[in-house]
TORROTI-812868 format. One line per 2 residues: number of its first residue (from 1); for each residue x negated, y negated, z negated of C-alpha. Coordinates in Angstrom, 3 decimals. Layout:
% TORROTI-812868
NUM	X Y Z; ...
This chain:
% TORROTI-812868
1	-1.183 12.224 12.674; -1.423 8.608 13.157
3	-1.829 6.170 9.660; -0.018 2.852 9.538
5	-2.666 0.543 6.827; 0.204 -1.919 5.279
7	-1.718 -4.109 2.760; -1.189 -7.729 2.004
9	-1.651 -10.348 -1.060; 0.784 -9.468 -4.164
11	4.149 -10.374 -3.222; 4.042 -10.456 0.802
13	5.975 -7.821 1.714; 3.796 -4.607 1.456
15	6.971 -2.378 -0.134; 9.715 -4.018 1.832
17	7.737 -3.385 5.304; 7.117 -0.064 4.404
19	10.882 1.111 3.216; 11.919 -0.495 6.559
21	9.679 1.774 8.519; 10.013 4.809 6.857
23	13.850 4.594 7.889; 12.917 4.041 11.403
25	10.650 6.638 11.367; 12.317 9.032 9.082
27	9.806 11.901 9.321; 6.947 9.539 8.156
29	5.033 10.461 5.060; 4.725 7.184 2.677
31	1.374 7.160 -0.100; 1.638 4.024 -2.809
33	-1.698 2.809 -3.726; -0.379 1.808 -6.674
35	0.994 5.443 -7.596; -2.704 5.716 -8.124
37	-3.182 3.148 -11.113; -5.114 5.010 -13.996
39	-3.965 5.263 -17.592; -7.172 5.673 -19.175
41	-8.064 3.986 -22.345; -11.089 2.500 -20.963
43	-8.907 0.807 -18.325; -6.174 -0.634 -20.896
45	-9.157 -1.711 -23.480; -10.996 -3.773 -20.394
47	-7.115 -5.041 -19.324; -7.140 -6.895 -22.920
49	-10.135 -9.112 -21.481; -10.053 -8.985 -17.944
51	-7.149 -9.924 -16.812; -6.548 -9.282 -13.030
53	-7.975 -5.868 -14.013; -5.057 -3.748 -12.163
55	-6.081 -5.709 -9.135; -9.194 -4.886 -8.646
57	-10.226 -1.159 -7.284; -11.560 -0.031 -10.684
59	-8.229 0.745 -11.628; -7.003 3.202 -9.421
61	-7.861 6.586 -8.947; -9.866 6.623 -5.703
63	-10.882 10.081 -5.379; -7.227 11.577 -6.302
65	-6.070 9.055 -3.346; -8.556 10.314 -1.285
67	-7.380 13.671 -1.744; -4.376 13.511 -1.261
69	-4.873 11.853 2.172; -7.083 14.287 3.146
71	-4.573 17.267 2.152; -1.712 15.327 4.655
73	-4.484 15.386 7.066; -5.351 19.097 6.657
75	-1.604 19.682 6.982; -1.533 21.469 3.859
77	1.990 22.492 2.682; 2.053 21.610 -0.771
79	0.426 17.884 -1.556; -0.288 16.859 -5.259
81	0.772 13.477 -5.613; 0.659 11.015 -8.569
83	2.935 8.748 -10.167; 2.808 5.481 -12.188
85	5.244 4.334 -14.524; 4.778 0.348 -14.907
87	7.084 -0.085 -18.114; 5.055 3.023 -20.437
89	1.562 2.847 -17.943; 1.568 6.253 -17.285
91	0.306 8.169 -14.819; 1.889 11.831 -14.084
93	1.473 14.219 -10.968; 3.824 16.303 -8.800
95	3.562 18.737 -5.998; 6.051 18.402 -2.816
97	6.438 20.436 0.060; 5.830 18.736 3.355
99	7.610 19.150 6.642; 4.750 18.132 9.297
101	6.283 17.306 12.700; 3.193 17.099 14.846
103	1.311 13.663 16.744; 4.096 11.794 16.746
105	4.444 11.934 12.858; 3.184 8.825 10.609
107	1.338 8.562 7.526; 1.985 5.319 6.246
109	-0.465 3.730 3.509; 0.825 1.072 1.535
111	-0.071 -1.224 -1.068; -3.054 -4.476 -2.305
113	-5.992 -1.384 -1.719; -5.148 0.202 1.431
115	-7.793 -1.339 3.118; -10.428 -0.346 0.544
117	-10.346 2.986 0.564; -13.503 3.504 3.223
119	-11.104 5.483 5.283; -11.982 4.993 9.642
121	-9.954 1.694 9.900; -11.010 1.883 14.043
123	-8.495 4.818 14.283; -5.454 3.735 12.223
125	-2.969 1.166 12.604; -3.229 -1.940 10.981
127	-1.173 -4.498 9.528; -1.884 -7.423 6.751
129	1.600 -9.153 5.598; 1.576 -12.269 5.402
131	3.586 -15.072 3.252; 3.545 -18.514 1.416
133	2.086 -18.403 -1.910; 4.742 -20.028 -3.668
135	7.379 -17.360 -1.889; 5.248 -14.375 -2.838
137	4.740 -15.986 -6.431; 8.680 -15.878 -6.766
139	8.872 -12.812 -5.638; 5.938 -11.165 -8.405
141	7.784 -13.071 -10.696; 11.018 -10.949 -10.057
143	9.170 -7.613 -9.674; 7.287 -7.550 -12.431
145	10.322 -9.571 -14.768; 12.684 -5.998 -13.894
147	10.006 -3.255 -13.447; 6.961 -4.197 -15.541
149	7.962 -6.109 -18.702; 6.207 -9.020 -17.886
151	7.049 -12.830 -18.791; 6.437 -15.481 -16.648
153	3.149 -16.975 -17.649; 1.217 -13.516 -17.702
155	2.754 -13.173 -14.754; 1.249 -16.314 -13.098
157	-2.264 -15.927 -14.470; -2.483 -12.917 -13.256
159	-1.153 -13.935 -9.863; -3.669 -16.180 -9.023
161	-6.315 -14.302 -9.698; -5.197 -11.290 -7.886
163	-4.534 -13.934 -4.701; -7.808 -15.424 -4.456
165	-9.346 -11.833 -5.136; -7.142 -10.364 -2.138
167	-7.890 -13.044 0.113; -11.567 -12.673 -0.885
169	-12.327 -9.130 0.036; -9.813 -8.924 3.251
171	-12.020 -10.766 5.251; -14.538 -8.313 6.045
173	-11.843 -5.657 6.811; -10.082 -8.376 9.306
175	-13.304 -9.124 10.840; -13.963 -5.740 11.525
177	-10.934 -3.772 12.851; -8.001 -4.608 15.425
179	-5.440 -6.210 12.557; -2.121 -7.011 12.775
181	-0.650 -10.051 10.880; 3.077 -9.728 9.960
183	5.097 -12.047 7.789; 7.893 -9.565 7.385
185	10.963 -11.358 7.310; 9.873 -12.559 10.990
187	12.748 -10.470 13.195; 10.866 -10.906 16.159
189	7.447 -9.890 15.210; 9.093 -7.086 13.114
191	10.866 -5.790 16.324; 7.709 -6.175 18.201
193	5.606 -4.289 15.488; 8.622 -0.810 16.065
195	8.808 -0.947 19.788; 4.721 -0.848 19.386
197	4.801 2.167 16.845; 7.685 3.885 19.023
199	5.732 3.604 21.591; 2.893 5.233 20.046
201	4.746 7.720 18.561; 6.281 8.474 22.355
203	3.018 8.930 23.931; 1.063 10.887 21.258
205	4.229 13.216 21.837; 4.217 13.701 25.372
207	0.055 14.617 24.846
């Protein structure tokens, strides 16, 4: 099974890209990274002074990623998979049955830690959105206005912060892989990016 990487600065696209290709490719199986966000006291005490603390990869739950990637891999019938609700910041679990329909099948991995995760980034697919700050700000303001409670100036503080830390720590995983960069709303590139993946998918079939 082949595993699209979508990750991108807060606001670039990450969600939209993958909802668009998990209706091209209907069969793929889509993972969250921020599903994964912990609702531990110790995380909500340390979000009361640090504030770009959901940004960072302290607060998600690494290993429960992990294992649930590992489990798709394994082609294990029933996955555990987790959760988070924004508005209460709570974290629950549920087990679904998954159809597995060979090579030509798609994992996609979405979300700001995808690329952290010390999966083997030489054998998966690749792709860092990319947008104007000012259009991704507008667009965090939105998100988190209707699904997080958030007003606008927690909003922005924690924005910036979670930009410059993004932008700080993709380097090293550009540097070192074969990357993609996508600004999503970018037809072409977008059509360019499916006739690549159907491609893919084609060949790993016919193997």
């Amino acid at each position: 099974m082949k595993t699209i990487v979508i990750t991108g600065a807060s606001g670039s696209g990450k969600s939209y890209l993958s909802n668009k290709l998990s209706k091209v490719f209907y069969n793929s199986i889509v993972i969250k990274t921020d599903s994964y966000y912990r609702d531990s006291i110790l995380i909500r005490f340390l979000s009361l002074f640090i504030c770009d603390i959901y940004d960072r990869p302290l607060s998600i739950k690494k290993k429960e990623l992990i294992r649930t990637i590992i489990s798709i891999y394994n082609k294990d019938r029933l996955v555990s998979f987790n959760n988070y609700d924004f508005i209460r910041r709570r974290s629950t679990k549920s087990k679904s049955n998954i159809n597995y329909m060979g090579d030509s099948q798609f994992l996609i991995l979405e979300g700001i830690f995808a690329h952290r995760l010390g999966l083997n980034y030489q054998d998966t697919i690749n792709i860092v959105c990319e947008e104007d700050k000012e259009i991704c700000f507008i667009r965090r303001i939105k998100r988190d206005q209707l699904e997080r409670g958030r007003d606008n100036r927690d909003v922005l503080k924690k924005f910036n912060k979670s930009w410059y830390l993004f932008y700080k720590n993709v380097k090293k995983y550009i540097n070192g892989n074969d990357v993609l960069s996508l600004n999503t709303v970018d037809k072409i590139s977008y059509n360019d990016l499916v006739l690549n993946l159907q491609n893919q998918k084609k060949n790993n079939y016919e193997k």
